[in-house]
C-alpha positions in Angstrom: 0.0 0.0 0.0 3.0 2.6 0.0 3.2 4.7 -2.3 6.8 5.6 -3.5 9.5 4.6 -0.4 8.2 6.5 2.0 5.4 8.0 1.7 2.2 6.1 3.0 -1.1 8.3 2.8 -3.3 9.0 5.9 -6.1 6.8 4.5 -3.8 3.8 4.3 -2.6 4.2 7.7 -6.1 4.3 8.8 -7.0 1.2 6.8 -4.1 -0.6 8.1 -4.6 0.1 11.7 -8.7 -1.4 11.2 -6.6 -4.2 10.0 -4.8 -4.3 12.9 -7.7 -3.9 15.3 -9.5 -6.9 13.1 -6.8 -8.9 13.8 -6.6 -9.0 17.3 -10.3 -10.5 17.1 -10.9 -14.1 17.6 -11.9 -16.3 14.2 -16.2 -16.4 15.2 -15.8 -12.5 16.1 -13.9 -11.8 12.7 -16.8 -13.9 11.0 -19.5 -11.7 12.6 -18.1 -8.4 12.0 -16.8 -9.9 8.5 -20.7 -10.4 7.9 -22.4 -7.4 9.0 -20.2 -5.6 6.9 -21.7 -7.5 3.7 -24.6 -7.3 4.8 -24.8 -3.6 4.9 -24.3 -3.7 1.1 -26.8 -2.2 -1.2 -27.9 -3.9 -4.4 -26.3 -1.1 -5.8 -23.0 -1.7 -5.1 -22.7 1.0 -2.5 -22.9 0.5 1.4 -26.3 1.9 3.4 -26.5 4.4 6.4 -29.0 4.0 9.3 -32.0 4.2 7.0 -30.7 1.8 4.8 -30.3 4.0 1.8 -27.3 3.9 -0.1 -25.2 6.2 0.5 -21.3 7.9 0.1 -20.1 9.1 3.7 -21.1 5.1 5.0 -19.8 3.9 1.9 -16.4 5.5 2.6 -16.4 3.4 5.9 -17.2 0.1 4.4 -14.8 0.7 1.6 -12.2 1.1 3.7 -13.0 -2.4 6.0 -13.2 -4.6 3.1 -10.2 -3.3 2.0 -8.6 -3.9 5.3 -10.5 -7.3 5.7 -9.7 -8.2 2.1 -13.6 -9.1 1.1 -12.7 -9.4 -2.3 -16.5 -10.0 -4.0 -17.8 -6.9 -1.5 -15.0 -5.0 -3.0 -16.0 -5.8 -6.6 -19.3 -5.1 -6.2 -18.8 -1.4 -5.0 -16.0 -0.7 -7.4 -18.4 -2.0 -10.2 -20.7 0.8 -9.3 -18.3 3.6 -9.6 -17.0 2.3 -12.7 -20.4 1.7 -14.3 -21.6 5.6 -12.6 -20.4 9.2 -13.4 -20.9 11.2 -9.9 -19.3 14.4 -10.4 -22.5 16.1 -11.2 -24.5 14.4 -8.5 -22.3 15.2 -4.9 -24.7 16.7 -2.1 -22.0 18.1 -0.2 -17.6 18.2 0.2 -17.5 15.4 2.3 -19.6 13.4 -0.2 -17.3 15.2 -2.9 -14.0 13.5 -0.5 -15.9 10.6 0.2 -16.4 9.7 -3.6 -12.5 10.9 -4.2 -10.6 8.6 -1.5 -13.3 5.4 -2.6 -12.2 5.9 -6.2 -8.6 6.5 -5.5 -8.1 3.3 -3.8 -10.4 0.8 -5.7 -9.8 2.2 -8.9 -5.8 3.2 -8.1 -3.9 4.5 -11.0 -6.6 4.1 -14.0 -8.7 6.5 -11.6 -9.0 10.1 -13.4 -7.4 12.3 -11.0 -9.7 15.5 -10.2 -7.2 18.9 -10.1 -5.9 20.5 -7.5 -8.1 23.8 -7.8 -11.4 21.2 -8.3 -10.6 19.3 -4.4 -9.9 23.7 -2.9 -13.7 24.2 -4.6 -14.7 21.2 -2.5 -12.7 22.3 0.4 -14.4 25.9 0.5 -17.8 25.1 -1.6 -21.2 23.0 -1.0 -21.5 21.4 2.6 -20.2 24.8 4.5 -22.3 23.5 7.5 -19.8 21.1 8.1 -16.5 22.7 10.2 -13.8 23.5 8.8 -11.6 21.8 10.7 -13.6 18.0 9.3 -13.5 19.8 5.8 -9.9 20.6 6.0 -9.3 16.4 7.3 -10.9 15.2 4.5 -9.0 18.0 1.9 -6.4 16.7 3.3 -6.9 12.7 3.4 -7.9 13.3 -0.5 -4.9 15.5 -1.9 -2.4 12.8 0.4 -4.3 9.9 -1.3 -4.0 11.5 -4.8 -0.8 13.6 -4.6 2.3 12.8 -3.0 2.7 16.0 -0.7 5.7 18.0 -1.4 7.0 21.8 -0.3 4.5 23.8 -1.6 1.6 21.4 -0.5 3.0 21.7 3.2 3.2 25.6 3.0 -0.5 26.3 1.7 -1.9 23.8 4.0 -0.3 25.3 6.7 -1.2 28.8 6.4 -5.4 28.1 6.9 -4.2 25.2 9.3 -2.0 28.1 11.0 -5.1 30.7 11.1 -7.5 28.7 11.9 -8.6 28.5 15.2 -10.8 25.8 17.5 -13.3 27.2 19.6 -12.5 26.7 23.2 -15.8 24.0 23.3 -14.9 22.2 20.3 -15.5 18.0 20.1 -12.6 16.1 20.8 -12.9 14.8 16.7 -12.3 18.2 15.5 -9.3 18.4 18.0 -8.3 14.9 16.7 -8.8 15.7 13.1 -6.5 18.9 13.6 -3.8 17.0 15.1 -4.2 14.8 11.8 -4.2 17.4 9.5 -1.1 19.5 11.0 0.7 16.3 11.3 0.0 15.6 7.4 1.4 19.1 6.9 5.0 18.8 8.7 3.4 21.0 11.3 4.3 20.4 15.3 1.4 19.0 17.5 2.5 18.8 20.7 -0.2 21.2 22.4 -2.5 19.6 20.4 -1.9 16.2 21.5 -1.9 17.7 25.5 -5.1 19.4 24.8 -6.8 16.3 23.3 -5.8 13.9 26.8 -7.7 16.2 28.6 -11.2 14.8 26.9 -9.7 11.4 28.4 -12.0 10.2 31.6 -9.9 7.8 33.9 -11.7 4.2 33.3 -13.8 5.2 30.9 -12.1 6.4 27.4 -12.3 9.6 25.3 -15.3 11.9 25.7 -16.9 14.2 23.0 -16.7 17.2 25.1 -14.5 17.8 28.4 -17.1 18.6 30.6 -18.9 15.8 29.4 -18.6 12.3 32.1 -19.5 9.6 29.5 -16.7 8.8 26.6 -17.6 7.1 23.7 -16.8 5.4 20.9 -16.0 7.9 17.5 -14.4 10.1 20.3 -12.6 7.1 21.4 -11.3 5.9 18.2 -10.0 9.2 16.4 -8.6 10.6 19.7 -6.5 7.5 20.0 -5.6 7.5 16.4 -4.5 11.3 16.5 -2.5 10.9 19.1 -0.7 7.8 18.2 0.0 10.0 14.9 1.6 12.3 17.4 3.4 10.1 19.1 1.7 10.2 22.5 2.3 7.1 24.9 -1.2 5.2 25.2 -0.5 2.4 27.6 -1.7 4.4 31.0 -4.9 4.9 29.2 -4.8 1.6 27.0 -7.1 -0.5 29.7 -9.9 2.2 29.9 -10.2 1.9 26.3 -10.1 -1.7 25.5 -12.7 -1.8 28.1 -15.1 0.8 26.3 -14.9 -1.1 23.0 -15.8 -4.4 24.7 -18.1 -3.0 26.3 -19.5 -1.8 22.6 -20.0 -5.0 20.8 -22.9 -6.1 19.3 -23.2 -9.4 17.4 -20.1 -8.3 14.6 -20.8 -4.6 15.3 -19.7 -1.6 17.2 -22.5 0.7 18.7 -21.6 4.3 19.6 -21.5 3.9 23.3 -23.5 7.0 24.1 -26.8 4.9 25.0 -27.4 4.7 21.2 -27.8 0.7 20.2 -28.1 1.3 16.1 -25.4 -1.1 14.7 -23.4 0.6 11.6 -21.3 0.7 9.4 -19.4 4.2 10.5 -18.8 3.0 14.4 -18.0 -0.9 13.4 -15.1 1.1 12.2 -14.4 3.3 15.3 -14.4 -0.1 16.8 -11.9 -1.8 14.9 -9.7 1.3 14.4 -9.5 2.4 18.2 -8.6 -1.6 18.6 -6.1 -1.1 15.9 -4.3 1.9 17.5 -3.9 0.3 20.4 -2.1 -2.6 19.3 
């Protein structure tokens, strides 16, 4: 999966860490989750959200664990539909935009045409301006590292929004975790970012969406643990909390979200393998 010597895109690592995480899982367990994630296919070819519609952003996630479980016919099947479908003209918003890039980009690899670099900026800064920039910026990001091999000039214009922008003092611990990510991707230093982020960590409980918050969960779980392994954080005083919170989160070849919310999907059966995945 590297590309060049040296270089191996954000989106790989995170595949290869829910590789990890499904590895550590005994053989029925791997069966189960190794099922759900078929079965969340649409006839389509693309992978269905909580209403069981097809859908990009889910797809994204189930892309990404049948690459890292190598479910070769699931695979197929999806990369059928993008080959047989022209989406372009059809994205709802940027992370759907990002979502369709990164899916394309590593099913299709190098017969995949390339969008340019000023068509991923108009996703960066156009439809889907709801969504924070910090989560846009992650996914610009994850897309240009996927497509382009980041060089000088990458690092210097990501840097100066990356630079400017600032996180409101009550900001989720995934925007904190996805700025870590995206300054790390840039060459930029993270070290008060990586501080800032254990302080949404609740002793024998796991990572919390908001500090003042007493329950962790899962999503906040698994990119806080990801981000920080990124930057190099120690995780084994806080490992046993977290191990605990994903067992605890486990539902018949499924992660649930942990915040009380029992709907098995595809987007947390990924938290789960990927915080399982960083810790290994």
């Amino acid at each position: 999966m590297t590309r060049g010597k040296t270089h191996i895109p954000v989106s790989f690592q995170l595949i290869d860490t829910v590789r990890k995480g499904y590895c550590l899982l005994d053989k029925s367990t791997q069966a189960e989750v190794a099922g759900f994630i078929e079965s969340m296919q649409h006839e389509t070819g693309l992978f269905t959200s909580r209403d069981n519609s097809p859908d990009l952003y889910y797809s994204l996630f189930g892309t990404w664990m049948v690459e890292a479980l190598e479910l070769s016919h699931t695979r197929m099947k999806i990369k059928n539909f993008f080959m047989r479908n022209e989406l372009n003209s059809d994205y709802r918003s940027s992370i759907d935009s990002f979502a369709s890039i990164l899916i394309q980009s590593l099913l299709i690899g190098e017969n995949y045409k390339k969008p340019g670099y000023l068509s991923l900026f108009n996703f960066l800064s156009g439809k889907g301006m709801h969504v924070d920039f910090a989560y846009r910026a992650f996914f610009f990001l994850l897309s240009y590292d996927a497509l382009y091999k980041p060089g000088m000039v990458f690092q210097f214009l990501a840097r100066v929004p990356l630079y400017l922008y600032a996180l409101p003092a009550d900001s989720p611990s995934s925007f904190q975790s996805a700025v870590i990510i995206a300054k790390h991707s840039a060459g930029m230093k993270v070290d008060k970012e990586a501080d800032a982020l254990m302080s949404y960590f609740e002793e024998e409980k796991g990572f919390k969406v908001y500090c003042h918050q007493k329950n962790a969960d899962m999503l906040s779980t698994a990119v806080s643990l990801f981000a920080l392994k990124k930057a190099g954080s120690d995780l084994r005083m806080i490992a046993p909390a977290c191990v605990q919170l994903i067992q605890e989160n486990y539902r018949s070849g499924a992660f649930v979200a942990g915040d009380g919310d029992e709907t098995r999907d595809l987007e947390y059966t990924f938290y789960g393998l990927l915080a399982l995945g960083a810790l290994k």
